[in-house]
C-alpha positions as CSV (number, residue, x, y, z in Angstrom):
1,X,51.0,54.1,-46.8
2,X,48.3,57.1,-47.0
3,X,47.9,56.5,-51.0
4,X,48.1,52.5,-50.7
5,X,51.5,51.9,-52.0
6,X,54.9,53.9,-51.9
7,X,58.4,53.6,-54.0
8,X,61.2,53.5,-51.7
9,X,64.7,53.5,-53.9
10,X,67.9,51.3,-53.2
11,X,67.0,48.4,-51.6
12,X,69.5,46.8,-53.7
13,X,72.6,47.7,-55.6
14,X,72.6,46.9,-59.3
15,X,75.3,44.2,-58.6
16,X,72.7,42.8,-56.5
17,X,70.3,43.0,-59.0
18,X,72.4,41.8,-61.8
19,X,73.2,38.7,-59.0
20,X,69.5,37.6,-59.1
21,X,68.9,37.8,-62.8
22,X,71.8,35.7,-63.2
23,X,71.0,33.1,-60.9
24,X,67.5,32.7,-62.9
25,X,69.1,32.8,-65.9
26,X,70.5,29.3,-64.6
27,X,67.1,28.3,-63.0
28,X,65.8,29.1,-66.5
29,X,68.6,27.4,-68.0
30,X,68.3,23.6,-66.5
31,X,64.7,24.2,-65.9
32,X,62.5,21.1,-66.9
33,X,58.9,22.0,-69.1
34,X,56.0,20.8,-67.3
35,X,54.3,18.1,-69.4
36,X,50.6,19.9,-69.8
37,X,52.9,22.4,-72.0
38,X,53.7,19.5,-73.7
39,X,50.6,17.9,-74.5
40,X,49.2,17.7,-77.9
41,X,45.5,19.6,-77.5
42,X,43.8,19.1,-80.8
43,X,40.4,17.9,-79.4
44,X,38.1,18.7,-77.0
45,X,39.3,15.9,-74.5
46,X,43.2,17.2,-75.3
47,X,42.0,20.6,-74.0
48,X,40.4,19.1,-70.7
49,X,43.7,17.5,-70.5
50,X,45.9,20.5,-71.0
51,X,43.5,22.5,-68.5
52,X,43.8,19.6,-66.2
53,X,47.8,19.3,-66.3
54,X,48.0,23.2,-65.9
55,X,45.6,24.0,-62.7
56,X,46.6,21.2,-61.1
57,X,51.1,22.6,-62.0
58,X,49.2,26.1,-60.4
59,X,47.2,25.2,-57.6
60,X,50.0,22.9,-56.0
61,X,53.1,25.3,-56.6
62,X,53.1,27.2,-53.1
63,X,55.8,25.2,-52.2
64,X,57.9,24.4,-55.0
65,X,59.7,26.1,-57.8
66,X,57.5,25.8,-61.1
67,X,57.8,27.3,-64.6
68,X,54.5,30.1,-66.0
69,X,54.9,31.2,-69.6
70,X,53.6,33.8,-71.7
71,X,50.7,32.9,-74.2
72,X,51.9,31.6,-77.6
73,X,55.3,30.7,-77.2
74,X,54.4,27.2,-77.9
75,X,53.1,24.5,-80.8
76,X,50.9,22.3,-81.0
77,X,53.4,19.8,-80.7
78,X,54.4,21.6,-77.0
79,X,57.5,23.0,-78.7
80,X,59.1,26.2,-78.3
81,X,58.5,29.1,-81.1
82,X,60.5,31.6,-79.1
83,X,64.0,31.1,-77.3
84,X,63.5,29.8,-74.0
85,X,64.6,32.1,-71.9
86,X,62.1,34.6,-74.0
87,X,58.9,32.4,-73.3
88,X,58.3,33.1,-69.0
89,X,55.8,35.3,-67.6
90,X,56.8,34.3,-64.1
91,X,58.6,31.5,-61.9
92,X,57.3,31.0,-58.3
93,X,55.9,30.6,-55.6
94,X,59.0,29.6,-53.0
95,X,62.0,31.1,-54.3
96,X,61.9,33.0,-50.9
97,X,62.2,29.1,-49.3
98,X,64.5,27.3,-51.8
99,X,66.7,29.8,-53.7
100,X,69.7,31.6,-51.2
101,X,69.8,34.5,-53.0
102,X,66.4,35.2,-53.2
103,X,65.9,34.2,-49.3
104,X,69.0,36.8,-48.3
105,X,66.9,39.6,-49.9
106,X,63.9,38.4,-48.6
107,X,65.0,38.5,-45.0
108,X,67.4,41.3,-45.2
109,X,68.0,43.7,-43.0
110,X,66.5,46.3,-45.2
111,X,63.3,44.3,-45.6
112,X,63.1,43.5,-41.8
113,X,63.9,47.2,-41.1
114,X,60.8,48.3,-43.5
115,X,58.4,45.8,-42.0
116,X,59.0,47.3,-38.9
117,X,58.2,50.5,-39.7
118,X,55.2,49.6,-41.2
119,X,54.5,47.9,-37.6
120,X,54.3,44.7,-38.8
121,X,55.0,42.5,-35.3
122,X,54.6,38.7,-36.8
123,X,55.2,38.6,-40.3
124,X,55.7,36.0,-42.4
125,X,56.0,35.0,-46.2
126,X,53.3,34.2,-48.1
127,X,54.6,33.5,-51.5
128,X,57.5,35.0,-54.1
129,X,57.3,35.2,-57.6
130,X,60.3,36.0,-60.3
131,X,58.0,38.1,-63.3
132,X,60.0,38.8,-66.4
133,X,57.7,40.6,-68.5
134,X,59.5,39.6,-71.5
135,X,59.6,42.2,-74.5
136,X,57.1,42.7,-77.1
137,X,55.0,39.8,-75.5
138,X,54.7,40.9,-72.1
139,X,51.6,40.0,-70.8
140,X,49.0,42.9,-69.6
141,X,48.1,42.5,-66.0
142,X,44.4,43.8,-65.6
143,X,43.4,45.3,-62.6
144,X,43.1,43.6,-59.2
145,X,43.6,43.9,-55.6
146,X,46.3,41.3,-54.5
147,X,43.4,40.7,-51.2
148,X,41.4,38.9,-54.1
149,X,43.9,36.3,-54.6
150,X,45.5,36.5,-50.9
151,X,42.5,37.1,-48.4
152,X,42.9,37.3,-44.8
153,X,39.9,38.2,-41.9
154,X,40.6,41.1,-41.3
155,X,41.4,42.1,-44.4
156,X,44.5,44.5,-44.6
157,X,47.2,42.1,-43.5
158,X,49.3,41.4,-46.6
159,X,51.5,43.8,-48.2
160,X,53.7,43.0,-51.7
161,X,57.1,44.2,-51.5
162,X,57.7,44.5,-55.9
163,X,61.6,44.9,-56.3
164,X,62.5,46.2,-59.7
165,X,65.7,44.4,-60.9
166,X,65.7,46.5,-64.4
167,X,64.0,50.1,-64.7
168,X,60.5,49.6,-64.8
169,X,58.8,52.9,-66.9
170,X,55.9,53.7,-68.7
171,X,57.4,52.4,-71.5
172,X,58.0,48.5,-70.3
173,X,55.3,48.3,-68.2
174,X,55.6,49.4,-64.8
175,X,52.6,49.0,-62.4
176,X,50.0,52.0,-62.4
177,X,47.9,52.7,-59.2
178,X,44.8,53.9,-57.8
179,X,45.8,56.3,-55.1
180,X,43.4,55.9,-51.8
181,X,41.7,52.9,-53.2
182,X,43.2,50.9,-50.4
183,X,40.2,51.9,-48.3
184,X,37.0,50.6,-50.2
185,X,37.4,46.8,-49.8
186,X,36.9,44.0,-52.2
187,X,34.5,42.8,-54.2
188,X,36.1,39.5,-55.4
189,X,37.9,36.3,-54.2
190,X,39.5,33.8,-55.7
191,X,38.3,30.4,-54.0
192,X,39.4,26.8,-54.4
193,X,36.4,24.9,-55.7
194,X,35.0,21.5,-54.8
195,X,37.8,18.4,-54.9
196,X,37.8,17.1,-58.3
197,X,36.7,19.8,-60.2
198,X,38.6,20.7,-63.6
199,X,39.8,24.1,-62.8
200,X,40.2,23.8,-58.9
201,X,39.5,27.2,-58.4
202,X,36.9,30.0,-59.3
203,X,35.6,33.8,-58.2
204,X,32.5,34.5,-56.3
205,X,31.6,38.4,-57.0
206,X,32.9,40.4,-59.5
207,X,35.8,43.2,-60.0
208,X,34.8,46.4,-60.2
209,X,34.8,48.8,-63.7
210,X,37.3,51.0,-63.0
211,X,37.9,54.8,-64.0
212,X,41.4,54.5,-66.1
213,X,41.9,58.1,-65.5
214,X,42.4,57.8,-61.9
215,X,45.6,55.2,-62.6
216,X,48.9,57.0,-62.3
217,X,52.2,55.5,-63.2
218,X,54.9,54.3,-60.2
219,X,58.2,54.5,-62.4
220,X,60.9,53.0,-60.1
221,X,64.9,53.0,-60.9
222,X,66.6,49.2,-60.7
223,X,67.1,47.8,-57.0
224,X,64.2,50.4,-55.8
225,X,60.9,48.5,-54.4
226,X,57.3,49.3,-54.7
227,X,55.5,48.9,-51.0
228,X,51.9,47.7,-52.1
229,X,48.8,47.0,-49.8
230,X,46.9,44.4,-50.4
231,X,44.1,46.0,-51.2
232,X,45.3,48.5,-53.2
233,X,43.6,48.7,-57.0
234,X,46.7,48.2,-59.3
235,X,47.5,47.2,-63.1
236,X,50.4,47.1,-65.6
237,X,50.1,46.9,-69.4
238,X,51.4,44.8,-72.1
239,X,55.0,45.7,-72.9
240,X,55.0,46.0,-76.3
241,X,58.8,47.8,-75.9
242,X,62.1,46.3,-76.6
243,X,63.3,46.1,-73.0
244,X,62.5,43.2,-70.4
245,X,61.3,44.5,-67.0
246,X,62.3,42.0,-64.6
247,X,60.8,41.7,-61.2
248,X,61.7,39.9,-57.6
249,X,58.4,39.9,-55.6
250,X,56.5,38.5,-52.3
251,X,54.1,39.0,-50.1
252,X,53.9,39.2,-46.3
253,X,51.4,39.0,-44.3
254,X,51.2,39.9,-40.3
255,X,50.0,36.5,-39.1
256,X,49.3,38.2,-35.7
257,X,45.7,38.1,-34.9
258,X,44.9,37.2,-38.7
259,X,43.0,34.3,-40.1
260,X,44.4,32.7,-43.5
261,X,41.2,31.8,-45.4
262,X,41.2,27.8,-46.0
263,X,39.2,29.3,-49.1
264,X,42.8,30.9,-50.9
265,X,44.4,29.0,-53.6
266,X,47.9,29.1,-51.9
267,X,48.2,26.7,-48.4
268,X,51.1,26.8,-45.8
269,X,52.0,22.8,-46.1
270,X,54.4,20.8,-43.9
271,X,56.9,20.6,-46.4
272,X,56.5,24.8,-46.2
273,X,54.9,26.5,-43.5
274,X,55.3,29.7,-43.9
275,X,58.5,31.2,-43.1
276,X,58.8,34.2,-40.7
277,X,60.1,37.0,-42.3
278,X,61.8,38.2,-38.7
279,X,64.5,35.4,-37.7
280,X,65.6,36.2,-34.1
C-alpha cells in the first residue's frame, strides 16, 4: 500500500451487506444497557462512579460483545432521549469470534485471498468493531494512527480492513487520509495504567498537529473495503447528514516475528486468543 491505505470494491454483495445490518439490528434489539449508562451522576462521587463502570465495560471488552454509544443520548436518569437503535457509536470488540456472520466475512476467501497478497504469512485477528455513525449525531473521529491504540515491535504489523456496508461519502462521513504518512512513525500510545487506577489507561507522548490540507477523502460504494496500515494518519468527521454510514471492521496483525505490547489496552485471553485469520 505505497500511499498507506487503498479501496478495493466488492468484497461483498449488497445482500451481504444488507445480511449484517440485519443481524445487528437484532443484536441491537435484545441488547442489555450496561449499568454505568445507567447510573445517576449528579455528584462528584456519581461521576467517579460512572467513569469507573465505563473504563472498566471498555478495558475488559476484547472478548466479549459490549454496547458504545454516542454522547447525549441519555438522562440523567440513564434513560434514552433518542430511539435505541439511533443511540450506538459502535458494538465490539469480538464479533469476529462470536457472531457467524460476521466470522464468515472475516475469514473469507476474499479476505484470506487479500492478506496474502499483502504477504501476510501468520495472521490473526486482533479485534472487530460494528461503527454506525448514526445521523446528525455521528461522532467526529479526530486523527490517529490505529499503531497508537494497537502497537506492536516492530511496528507495521497491523492492518484495518474497514468494510462499508452503506456508501460512505463526503457527505456521511467517510474516512479521509494522509497519503505517505504511513512512513513517519508514531508519536503516541495508548498504555494501560497501574492496577486500580480510575481510568485504566492513559497516553505517553502526544499526537502530532496535523496539516488538514494534506487529508483527502476515500469515498467507497457499499460492500467495497478500505485496506488501512496501521500507521497510517487517518480521520472522519461528524456526520451531520441524514444518512447512517454503517461500518464492519478489524484488524489483523501478522503475529510472525511480532511482539504484542503487554502495554495495549486490548489482551488475547484464554477465553479468546486470538484467532488466526488463515484456517488450514
Amino acid at each position: 500500500m505505497e500511499n498507506g491505505y487503498v479501496v478495493v470494491d466488492e468484497l461483498l454483495t449488497s445482500l451481504e451487506c444488507d445480511e449484517l445490518r440485519r443481524r445487528m439490528s437484532e443484536i441491537v434489539e435484545q441488547m442489555d444497557v450496561p449499568a454505568h449508562c445507567r447510573t445517576t451522576f449528579s455528584t462528584y462521587h456519581h461521576e467517579q462512579l460512572k467513569t469507573q463502570g465505563s473504563t472498566d465495560y471498555f478495558i475488559s471488552s476484547g472478548d466479549k460483545i459490549r454496547f458504545f454509544f454516542e454522547k447525549g443520548v441519555f438522562d440523567e436518569r440513564g434513560e434514552f432521549v433518542v430511539p435505541k437503535h439511533r443511540s450506538l457509536n459502535k458494538v465490539g470488540h469480538a464479533l469476529h469470534a462470536y457472531e457467524p456472520l460476521y466470522k464468515k466475512v472475516t475469514h473469507s476467501d476474499k479476505v484470506q485471498g487479500m492478506a496474502r497478497k499483502l504477504g501476510l504469512v501468520h495472521p490473526v485477528v486482533l479485534q472487530s468493531m460494528y461503527i454506525f455513525k448514526q445521523p446528525g449525531i455521528g461522532g467526529e473521529v479526530t486523527p490517529h494512527q490505529d499503531a497508537t491504540f494497537l502497537y506492536t515491535e516492530p511496528l507495521g504489523r497491523v492492518t484495518g480492513f474497514w468494510v462499508a456496508l452503506e456508501d460512505a461519502t463526503v457527505h456521511n462521513g467517510c474516512l479521509w487520509f494522509i497519503p505517505g504518512s504511513h512512513n513517519c512513525g508514531i508519536t503516541r500510545r495508548m498504555v494501560r495504567t497501574s492496577p486500580g487506577s480510575v481510568l485504566q489507561t492513559d497516553f505517553i507522548g502526544t499526537e502530532r498537529d496535523y496539516d488538514g490540507d494534506r487529508f483527502v477523502p476515500a469515498e467507497v460504494k457499499k460492500g467495497g473495503v478500505v485496506l488501512i496500515h496501521g500507521q497510517v494518519v487517518h480521520r472522519s468527521a461528524e456526520n451531520v447528514s441524514s444518512d447512517s454510514r454503517h461500518v464492519y471492521t478489524f484488524h489483523l496483525m501478522e503475529a510472525q516475528d511480532t511482539h504484542w505490547s503487554a502495554d495495549n489496552w486490548l489482551q488475547p485471553s484464554e477465553k479468546l486468543p486470538f484467532p488466526a485469520l488463515y484456517t488450514e
